[in-house]
C-alpha positions in Angstrom: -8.1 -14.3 3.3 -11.1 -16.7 4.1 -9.1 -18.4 6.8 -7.7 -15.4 8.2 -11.4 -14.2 8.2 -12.6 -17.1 10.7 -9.2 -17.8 12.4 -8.6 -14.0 13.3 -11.8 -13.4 15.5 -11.7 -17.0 17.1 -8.0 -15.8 18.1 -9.4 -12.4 19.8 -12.0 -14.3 21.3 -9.7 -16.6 22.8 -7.5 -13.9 23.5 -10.0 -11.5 25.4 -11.4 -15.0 27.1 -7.6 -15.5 28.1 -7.2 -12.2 29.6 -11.1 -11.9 31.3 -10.0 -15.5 33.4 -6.6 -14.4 34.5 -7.6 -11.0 35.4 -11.0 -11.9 37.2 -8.7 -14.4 39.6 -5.9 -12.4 39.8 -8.2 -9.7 41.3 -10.4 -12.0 43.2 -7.1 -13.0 45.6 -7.7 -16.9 45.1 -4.0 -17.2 43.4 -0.6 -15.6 44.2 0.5 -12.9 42.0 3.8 -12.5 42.8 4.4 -16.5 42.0 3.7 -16.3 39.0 4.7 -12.7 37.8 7.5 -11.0 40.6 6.0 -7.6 41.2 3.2 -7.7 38.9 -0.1 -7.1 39.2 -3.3 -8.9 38.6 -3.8 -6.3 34.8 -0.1 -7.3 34.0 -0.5 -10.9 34.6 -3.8 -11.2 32.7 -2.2 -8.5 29.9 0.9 -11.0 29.9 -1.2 -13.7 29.0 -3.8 -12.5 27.1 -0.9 -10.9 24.9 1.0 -14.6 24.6 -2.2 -16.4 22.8 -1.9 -13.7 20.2 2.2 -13.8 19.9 1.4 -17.7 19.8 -1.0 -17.6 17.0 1.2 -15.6 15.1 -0.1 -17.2 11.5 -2.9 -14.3 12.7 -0.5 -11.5 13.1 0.5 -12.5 9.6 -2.7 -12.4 8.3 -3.5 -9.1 9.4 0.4 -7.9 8.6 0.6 -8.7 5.2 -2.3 -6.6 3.6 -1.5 -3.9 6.4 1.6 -3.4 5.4 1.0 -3.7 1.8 -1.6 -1.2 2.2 0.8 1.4 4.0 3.4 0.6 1.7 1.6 2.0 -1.4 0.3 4.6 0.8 4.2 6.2 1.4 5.0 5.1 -2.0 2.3 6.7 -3.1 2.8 10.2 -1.0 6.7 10.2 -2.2 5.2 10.4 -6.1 5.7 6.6 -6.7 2.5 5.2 -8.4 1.4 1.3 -7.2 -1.3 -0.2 -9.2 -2.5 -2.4 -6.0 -0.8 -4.7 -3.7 -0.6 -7.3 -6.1 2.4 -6.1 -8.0 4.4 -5.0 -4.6 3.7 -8.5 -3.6 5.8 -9.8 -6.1 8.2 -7.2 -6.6 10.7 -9.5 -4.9 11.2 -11.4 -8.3 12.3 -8.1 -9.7 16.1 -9.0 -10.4 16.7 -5.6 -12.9 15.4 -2.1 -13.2 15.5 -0.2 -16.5 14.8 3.8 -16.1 14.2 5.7 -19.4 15.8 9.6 -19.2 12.6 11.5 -18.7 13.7 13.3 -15.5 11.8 11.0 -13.6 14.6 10.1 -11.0 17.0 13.4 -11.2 13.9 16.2 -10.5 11.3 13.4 -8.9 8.5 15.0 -11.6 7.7 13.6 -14.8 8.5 15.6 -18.2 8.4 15.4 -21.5 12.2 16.0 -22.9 11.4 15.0 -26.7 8.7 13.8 -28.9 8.6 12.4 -32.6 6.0 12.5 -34.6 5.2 8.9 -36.4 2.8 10.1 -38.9 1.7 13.1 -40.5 -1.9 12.6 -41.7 -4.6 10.1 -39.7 -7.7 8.4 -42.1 -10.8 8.2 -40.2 -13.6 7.0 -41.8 -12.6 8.1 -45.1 -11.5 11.8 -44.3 -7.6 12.0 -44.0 -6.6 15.2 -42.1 -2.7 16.6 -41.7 -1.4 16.6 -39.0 2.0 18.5 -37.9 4.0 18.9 -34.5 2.2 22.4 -33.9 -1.0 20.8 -34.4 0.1 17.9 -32.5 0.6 19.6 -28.9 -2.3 22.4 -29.4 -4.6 19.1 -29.1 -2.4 17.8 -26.7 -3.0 20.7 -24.7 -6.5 21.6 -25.1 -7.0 17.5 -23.9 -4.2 17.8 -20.8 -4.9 21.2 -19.2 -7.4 20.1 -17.1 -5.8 17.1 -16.0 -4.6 16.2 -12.4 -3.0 12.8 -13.7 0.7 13.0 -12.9 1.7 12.1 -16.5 -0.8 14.5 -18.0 0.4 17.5 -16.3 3.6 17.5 -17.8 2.4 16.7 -21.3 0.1 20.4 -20.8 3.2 22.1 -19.7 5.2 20.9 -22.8 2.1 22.1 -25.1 
């Protein structure tokens, strides 16, 4: 990023500096158009050229492709329900050799749900004071804590409760 930082306006530079020359003596009649691009004109020549120093200094189209696409990448993922924490872990999501789903509904209705729960224990100590707890009791707090949420695993712990 700190390279791509200097290199990539030294690059435009270069390429606008490219482009200025080429144009302001393709317009100015002192060289032959048509010898060096048939049928083109002074803007194609100098666009022609101007365009090659970028294609040439391509380690700066990667460094502006990479996050670019990273970022558009979580973006769709993103808009099609599919939560990226970052462009660190899509980065490296090439390693991935295996993917294990649970059976939530995740994959067959593309929405989160809660198909079972299990309560581990029935009474929490705090401080001293132990209060009961049961299932009922369980999802009215679950609730009451969810039904304001716009999380997209929150919602469909409110609907269960």
């Amino acid at each position: 990023d700190r390279i791509a930082a200097v290199f990539v306006p030294i690059v435009l530079v270069i390429a606008t500096v490219t482009f200025s020359v080429w144009w302001t003596v393709g317009t100015s009649g002192a060289l032959d158009i048509d010898r060096i691009q048939r049928g083109g004109s002074a803007m194609s020549v100098a666009l022609t050229f101007g365009v090659a120093v970028l294609v040439v200094a391509c380690p700066c189209a990667l460094g502006l492709a990479t996050p670019t696409a990273v970022m558009v990448g979580t973006g769709v993922g993103a808009r099609l329900g599919i939560l990226i924490k970052g462009g660190e872990p899509l980065q490296t999501a090439y390693r991935v050799t295996a993917v294990v789903f649970d059976k939530t509904g995740t994959l067959t209705e593309g929405k989160p749900a809660v198909t079972s729960a299990r309560l581990l224990a029935t009474s929490i100590t705090h401080r001293g004071a132990s209060v009961t707890v049961d299932r009922d009791l369980l999802w009215r707090l679950v609730g009451a804590a969810e039904q304001n949420s716009e999380h997209p695993l929150g919602q469909p712990l409110a609907r269960h409760a």
